[in-house]
TORLUMNU-257137 format. One record per residue (C-alpha): x, y, z; residue in one letter. Coordinates in nm, 2 decimals. Layout:
TORLUMNU-257137
<fimi xx="X" yy="Y" zz="Z" residu="a"/>
...
This chain:
TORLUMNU-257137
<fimi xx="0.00" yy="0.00" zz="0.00" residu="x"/>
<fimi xx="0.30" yy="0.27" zz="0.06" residu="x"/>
<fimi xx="0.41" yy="0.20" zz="-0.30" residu="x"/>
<fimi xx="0.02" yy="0.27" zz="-0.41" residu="x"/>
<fimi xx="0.02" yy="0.60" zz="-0.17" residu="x"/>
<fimi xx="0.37" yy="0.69" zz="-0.32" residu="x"/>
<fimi xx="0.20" yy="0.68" zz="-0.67" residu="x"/>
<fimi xx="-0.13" yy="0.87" zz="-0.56" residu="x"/>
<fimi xx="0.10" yy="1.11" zz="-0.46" residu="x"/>
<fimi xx="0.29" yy="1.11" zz="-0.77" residu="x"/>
<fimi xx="0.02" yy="1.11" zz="-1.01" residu="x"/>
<fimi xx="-0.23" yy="1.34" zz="-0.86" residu="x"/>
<fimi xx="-0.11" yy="1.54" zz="-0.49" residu="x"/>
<fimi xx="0.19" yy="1.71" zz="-0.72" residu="x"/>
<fimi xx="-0.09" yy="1.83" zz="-1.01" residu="x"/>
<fimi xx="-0.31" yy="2.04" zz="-0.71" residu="x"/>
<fimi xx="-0.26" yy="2.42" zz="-0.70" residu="x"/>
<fimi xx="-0.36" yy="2.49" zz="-0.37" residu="x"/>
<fimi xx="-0.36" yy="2.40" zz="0.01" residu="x"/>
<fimi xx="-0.73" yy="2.32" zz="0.00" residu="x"/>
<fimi xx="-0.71" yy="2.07" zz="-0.29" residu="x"/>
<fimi xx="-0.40" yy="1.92" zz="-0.10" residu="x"/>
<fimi xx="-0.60" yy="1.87" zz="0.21" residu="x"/>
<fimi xx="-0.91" yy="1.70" zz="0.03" residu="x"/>
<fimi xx="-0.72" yy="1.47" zz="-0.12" residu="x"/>
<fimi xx="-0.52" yy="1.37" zz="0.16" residu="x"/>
<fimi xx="-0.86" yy="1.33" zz="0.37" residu="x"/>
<fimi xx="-0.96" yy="1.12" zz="0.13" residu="x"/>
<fimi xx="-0.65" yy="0.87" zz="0.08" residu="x"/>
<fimi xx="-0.69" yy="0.82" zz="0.50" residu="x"/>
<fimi xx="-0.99" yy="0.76" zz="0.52" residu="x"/>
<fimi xx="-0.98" yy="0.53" zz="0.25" residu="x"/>
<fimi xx="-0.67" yy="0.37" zz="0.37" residu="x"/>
<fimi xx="-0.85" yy="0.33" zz="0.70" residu="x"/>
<fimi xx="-1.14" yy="0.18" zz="0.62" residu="x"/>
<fimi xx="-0.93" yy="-0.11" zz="0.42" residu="x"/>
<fimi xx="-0.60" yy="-0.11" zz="0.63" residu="x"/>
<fimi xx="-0.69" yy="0.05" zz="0.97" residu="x"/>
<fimi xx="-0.42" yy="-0.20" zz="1.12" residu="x"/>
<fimi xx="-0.15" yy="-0.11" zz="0.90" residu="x"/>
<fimi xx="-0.20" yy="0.32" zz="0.88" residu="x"/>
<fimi xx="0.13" yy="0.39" zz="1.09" residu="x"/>
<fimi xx="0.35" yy="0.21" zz="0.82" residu="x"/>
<fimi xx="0.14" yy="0.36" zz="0.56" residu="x"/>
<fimi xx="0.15" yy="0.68" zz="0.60" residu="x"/>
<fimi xx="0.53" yy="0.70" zz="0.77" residu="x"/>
<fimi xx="0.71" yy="0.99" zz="0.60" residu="x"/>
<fimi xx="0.92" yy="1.01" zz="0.39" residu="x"/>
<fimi xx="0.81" yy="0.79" zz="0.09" residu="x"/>
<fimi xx="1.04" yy="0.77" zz="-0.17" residu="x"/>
<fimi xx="1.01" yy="0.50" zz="-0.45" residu="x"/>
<fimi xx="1.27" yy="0.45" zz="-0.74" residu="x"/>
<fimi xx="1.42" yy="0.15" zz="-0.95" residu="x"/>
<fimi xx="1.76" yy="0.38" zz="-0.91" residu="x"/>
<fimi xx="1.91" yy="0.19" zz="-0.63" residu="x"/>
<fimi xx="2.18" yy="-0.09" zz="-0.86" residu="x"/>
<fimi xx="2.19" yy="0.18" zz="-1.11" residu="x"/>
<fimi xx="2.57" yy="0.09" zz="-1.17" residu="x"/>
<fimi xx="2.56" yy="-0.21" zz="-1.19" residu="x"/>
<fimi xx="2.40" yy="-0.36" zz="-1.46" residu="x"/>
<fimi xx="2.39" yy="-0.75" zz="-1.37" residu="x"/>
<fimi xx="2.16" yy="-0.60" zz="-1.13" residu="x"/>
<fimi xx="1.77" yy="-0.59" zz="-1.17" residu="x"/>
<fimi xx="1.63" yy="-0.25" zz="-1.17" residu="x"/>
<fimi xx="1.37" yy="-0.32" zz="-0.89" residu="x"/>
<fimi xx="1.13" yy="-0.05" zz="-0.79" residu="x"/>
<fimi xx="1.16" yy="-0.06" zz="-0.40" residu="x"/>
<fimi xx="1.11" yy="0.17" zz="-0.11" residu="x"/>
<fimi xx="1.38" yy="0.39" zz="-0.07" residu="x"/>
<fimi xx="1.39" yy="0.42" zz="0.35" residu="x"/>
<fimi xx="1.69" yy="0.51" zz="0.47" residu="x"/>
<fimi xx="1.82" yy="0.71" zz="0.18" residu="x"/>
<fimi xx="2.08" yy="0.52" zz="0.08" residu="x"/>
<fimi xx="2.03" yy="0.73" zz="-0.27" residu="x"/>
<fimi xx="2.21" yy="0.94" zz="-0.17" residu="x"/>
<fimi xx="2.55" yy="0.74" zz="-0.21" residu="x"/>
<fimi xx="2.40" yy="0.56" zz="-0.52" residu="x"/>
<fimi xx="2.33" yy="0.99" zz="-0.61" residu="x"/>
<fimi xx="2.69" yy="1.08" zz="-0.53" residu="x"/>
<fimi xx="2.84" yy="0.79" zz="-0.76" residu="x"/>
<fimi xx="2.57" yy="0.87" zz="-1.03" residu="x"/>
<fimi xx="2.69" yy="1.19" zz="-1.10" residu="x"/>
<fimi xx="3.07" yy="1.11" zz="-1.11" residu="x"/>
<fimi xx="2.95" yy="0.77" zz="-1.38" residu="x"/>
<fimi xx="3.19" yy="0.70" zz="-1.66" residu="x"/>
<fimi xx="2.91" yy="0.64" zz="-1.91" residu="x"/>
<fimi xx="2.80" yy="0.97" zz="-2.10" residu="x"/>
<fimi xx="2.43" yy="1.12" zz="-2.12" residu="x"/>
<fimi xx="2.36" yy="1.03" zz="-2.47" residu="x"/>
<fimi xx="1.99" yy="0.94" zz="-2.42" residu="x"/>
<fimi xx="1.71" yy="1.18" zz="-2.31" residu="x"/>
<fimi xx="1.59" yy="0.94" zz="-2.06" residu="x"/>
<fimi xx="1.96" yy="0.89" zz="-1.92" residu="x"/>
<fimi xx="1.99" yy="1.28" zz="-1.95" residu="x"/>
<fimi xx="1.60" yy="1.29" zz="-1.76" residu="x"/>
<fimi xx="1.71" yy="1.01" zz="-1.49" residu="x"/>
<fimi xx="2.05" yy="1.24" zz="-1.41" residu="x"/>
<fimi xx="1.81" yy="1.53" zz="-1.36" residu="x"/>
<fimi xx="1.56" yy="1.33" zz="-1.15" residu="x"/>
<fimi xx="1.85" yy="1.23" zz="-0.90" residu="x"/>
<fimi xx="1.96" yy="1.56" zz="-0.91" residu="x"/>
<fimi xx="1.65" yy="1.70" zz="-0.77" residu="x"/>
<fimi xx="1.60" yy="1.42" zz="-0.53" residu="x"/>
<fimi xx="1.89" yy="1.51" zz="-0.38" residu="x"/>
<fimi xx="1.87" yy="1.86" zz="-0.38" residu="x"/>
<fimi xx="1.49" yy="1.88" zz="-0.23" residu="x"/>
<fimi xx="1.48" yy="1.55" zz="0.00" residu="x"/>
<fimi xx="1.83" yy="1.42" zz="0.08" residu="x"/>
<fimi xx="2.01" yy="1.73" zz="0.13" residu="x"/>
<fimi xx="1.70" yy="1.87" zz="0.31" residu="x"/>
């Protein structure tokens, strides 16, 4: 369910404008994650949530898993990233450097 919150927030919570909008929304996710997983809410909704398939980035014999990201060990994984031999010579390489970038800019660092 954390990975399903993590993509609510992803998908819709970053599109709203305003404080109100963010606050419906989020009433809404509890209480429907309380009337199906009242049991489980603390690990739920524990902050941070960060998701990403960036963990064995450089190494490729390793499976890209998507995977809960808990006690930001991105940020080492972020740190090797930007110093990697390879060169950005695809938009979604160039997109992915950019991603990390920010994550470690706006939730690592901060």
């Amino acid at each position: 369910m954390r990975v399903w919150r993590h993509e609510i927030t992803r998908v819709i919570f970053d599109r709203l404008i305003n404080e109100d909008d963010h606050a419906l929304v989020r009433g809404h996710l509890v209480a429907l994650l309380e009337a199906h997983y009242a049991e489980k809410m603390e690990f739920i909704m524990r902050d941070p949530i960060l998701y990403g398939d960036y963990i064995n980035t450089l190494d490729p014999s390793e499976p890209r898993l998507y995977e809960c990201i808990d006690d930001f060990s991105i940020a080492q994984v972020c740190r090797s990233f930007v110093c990697w031999p390879r060169p950005l010579t695809t938009v979604q390489c160039a997109c992915t450097y950019i991603i990390i970038i920010i994550i470690i800019e706006f939730v690592v660092v901060a």
